[in-house]
Legacy VTK file of the C-alpha trace (Angstrom):
# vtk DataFile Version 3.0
C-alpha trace
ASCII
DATASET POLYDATA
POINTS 115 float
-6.835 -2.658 15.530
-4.376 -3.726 13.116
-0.602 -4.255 14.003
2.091 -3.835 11.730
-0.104 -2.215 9.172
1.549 0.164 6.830
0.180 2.642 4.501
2.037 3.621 1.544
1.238 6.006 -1.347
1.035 3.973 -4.587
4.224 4.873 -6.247
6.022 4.044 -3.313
4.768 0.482 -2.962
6.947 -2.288 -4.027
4.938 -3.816 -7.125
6.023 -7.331 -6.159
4.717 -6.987 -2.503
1.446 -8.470 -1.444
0.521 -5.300 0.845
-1.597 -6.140 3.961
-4.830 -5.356 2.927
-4.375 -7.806 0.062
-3.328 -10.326 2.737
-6.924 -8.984 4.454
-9.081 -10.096 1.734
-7.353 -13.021 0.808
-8.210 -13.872 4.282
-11.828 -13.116 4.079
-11.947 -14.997 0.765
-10.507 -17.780 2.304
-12.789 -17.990 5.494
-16.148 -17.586 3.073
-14.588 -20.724 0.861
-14.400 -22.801 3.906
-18.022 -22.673 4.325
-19.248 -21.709 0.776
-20.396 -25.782 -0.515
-23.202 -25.184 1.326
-24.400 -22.058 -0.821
-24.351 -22.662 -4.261
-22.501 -19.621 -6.636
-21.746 -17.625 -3.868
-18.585 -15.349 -3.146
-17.621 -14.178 -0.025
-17.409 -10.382 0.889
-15.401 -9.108 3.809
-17.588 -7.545 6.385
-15.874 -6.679 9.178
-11.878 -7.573 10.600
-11.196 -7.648 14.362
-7.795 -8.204 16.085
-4.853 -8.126 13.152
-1.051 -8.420 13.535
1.395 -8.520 11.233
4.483 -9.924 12.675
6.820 -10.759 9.637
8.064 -8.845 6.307
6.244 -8.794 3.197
5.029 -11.210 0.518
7.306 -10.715 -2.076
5.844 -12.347 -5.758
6.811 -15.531 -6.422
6.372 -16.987 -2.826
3.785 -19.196 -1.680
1.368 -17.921 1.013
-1.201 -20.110 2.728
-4.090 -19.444 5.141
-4.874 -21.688 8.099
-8.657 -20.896 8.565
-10.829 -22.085 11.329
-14.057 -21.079 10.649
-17.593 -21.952 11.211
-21.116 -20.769 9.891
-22.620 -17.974 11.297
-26.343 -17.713 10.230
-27.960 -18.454 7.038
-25.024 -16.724 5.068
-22.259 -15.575 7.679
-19.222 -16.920 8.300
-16.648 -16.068 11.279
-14.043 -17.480 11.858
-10.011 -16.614 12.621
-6.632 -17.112 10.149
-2.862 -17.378 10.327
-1.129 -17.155 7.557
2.490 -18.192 6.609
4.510 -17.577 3.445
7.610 -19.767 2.535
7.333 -21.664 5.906
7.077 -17.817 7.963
4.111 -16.173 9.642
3.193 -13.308 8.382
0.246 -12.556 10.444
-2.686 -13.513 12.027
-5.963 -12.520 12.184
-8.491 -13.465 15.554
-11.710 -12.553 14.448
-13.069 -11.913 10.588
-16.310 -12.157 9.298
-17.637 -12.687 5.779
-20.898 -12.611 3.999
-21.974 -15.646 1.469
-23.294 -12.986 -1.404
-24.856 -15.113 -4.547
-22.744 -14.552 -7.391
-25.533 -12.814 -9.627
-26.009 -10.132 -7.001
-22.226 -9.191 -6.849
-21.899 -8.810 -10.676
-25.014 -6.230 -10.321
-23.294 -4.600 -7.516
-19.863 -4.527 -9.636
-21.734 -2.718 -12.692
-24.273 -0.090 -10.920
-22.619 2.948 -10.628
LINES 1 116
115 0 1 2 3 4 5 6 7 8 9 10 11 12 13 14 15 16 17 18 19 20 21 22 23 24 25 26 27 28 29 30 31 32 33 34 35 36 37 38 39 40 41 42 43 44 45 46 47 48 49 50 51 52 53 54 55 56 57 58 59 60 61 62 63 64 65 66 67 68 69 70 71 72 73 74 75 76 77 78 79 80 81 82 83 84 85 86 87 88 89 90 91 92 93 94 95 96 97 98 99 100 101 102 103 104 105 106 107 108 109 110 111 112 113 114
């Protein structure tokens, strides 16, 4: 379940709002990082968010936003781990359980450009 999660036809999004399921992958990207030095040219690919809450306002451009990961490896190219993340000194949210996939690099550029 996600908290706080709101769902907004395009034109009515604020442009200069980071909207939640940016947040989302930003948090899966920055779970995968944590563990990606051991797998060389490898991005990491959401696969699958568990217990979200958004407890703050928005991310409005301009502000800072960081993600305090703890993560750890979770087979040969898994990672799971959990996130809270602040902007401008705030939480915004927190996540309790993500997971990410290690993909090499080569075979996300041939996923990209198969259609």
């Amino acid at each position: 379940s996600i908290k706080g999660l709101r769902v907004r036809p395009e034109e009515e999004s604020d442009k200069n709002t980071l909207r939640e399921d940016q947040v989302i992958e930003g948090v899966a990207q920055a779970v995968g990082i944590t563990q990606a030095n051991d797998v060389e040219n490898s991005m990491p690919l959401l696969v699958r968010v568990g217990r979200t809450r958004f407890v703050a306002g928005g991310i409005k451009g301009g502000e800072g936003i960081a993600y305090h990961t703890n993560s750890k490896k979770n087979g040969k190219r898994g990672v799971k781990g959990s996130v809270t993340v602040y902007s401008e000194g705030r939480i915004i949210g927190a996540i309790s359980d993500i997971e990410a996939v290690l993909v090499p690099e080569k075979v996300v550029s041939r996923l990209l450009t198969s259609s």
